[in-house]
C-alpha positions as CSV (number, residue, x, y, z in Angstrom):
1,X,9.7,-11.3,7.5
2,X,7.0,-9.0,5.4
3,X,7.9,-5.2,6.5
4,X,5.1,-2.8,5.8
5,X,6.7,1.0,5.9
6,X,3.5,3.4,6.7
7,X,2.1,6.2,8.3
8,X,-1.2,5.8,10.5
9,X,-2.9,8.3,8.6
10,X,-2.4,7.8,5.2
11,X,-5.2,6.3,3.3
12,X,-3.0,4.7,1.3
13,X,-1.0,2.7,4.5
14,X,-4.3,2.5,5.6
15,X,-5.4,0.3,2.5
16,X,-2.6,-2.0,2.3
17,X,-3.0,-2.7,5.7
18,X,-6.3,-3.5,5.8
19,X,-5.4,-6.2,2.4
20,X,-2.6,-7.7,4.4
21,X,-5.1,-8.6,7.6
22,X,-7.9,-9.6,5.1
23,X,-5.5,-12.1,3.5
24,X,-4.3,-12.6,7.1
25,X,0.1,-12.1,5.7
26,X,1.9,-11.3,8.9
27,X,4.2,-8.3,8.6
28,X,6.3,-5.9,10.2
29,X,4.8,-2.4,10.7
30,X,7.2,0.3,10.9
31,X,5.6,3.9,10.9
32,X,7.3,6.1,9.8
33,X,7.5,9.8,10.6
34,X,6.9,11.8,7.3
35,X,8.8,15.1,8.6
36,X,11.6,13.0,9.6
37,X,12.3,10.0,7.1
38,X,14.9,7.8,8.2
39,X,17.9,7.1,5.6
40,X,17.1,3.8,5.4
41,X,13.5,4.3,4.5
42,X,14.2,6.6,1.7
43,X,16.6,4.3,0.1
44,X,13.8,1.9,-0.1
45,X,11.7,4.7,-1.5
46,X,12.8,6.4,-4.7
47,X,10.3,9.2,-4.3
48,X,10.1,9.0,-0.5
49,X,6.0,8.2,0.4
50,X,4.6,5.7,2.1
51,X,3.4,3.1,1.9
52,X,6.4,0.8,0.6
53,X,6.0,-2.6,1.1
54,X,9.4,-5.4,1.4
55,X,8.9,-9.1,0.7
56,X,10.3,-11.9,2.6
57,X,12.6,-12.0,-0.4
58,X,13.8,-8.6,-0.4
59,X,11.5,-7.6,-3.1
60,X,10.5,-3.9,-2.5
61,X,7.3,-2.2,-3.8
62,X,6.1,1.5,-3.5
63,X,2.6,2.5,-4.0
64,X,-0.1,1.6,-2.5
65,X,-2.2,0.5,-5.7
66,X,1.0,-1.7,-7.4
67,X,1.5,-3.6,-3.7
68,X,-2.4,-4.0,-3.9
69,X,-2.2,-5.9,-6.9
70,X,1.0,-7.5,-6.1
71,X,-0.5,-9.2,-3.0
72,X,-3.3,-10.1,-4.7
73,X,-1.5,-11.8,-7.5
74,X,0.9,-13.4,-5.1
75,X,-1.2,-14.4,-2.2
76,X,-4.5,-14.7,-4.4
77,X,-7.0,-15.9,-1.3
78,X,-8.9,-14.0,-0.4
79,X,-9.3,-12.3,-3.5
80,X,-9.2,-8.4,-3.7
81,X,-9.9,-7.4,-7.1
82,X,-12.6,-9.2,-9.4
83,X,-11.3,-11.9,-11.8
84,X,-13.4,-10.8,-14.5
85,X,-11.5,-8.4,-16.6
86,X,-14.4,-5.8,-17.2
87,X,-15.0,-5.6,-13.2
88,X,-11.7,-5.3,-11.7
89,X,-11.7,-2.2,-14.2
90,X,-14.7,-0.9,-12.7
91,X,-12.9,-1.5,-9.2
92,X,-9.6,0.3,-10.1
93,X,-11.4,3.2,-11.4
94,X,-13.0,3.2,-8.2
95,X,-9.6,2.7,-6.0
96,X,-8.1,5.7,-8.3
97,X,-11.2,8.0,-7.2
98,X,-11.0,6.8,-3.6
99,X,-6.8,7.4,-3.6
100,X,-7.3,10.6,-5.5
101,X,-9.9,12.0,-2.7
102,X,-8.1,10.7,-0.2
103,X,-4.8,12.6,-1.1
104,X,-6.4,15.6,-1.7
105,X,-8.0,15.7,1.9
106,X,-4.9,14.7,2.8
107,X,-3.2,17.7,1.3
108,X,-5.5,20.1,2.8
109,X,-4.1,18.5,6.4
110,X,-0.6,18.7,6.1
């Protein structure tokens, strides 16, 4: 079974969640509390954020923008990012300005 490790607020959780339901991948949601990381969550985690994602095969993947592509390369339908090579720039310069916002608002809440 998928596990998703996250946090309800995060924009970045938020973002892979909303890819694995658009691509409609069942997974295991564990949220996890951010003042309190479990052990085993941080040996997943090499720099201890959220959201890390585990394959069915044990594969694990931190960052919200490398499981993005991941999924999207793995489980290609629907797609996520443009095919064309020119456009799914344009769209990851867009994703960085949307995570960089985000964690900056973020920032100002915690």
């Amino acid at each position: 079974m998928r596990t998703l490790y996250y946090h309800q607020q995060l924009n970045f959780s938020r973002k892979i969640r909303i890819l694995l339901a658009e691509k409609k991948l069942n997974c295991e949601l564990k949220e996890i509390d951010l003042r309190n990381k479990p052990p085993q969550f941080l040996k997943l985690s090499p720099i201890g954020k959220v959201p890390v994602f585990v394959e069915e095969d044990g594969t694990v993947i931190w960052d919200s923008t490398l499981i993005a592509e991941y999924l999207d390369q793995t489980y290609p339908e629907p797609t996520f990012y443009p095919t064309n090579p020119q456009a799914k720039l344009e769209c990851r310069k867009w994703e960085e300005i949307a995570d960089y916002l985000g964690d900056n608002i973020i920032n100002l809440w915690i």
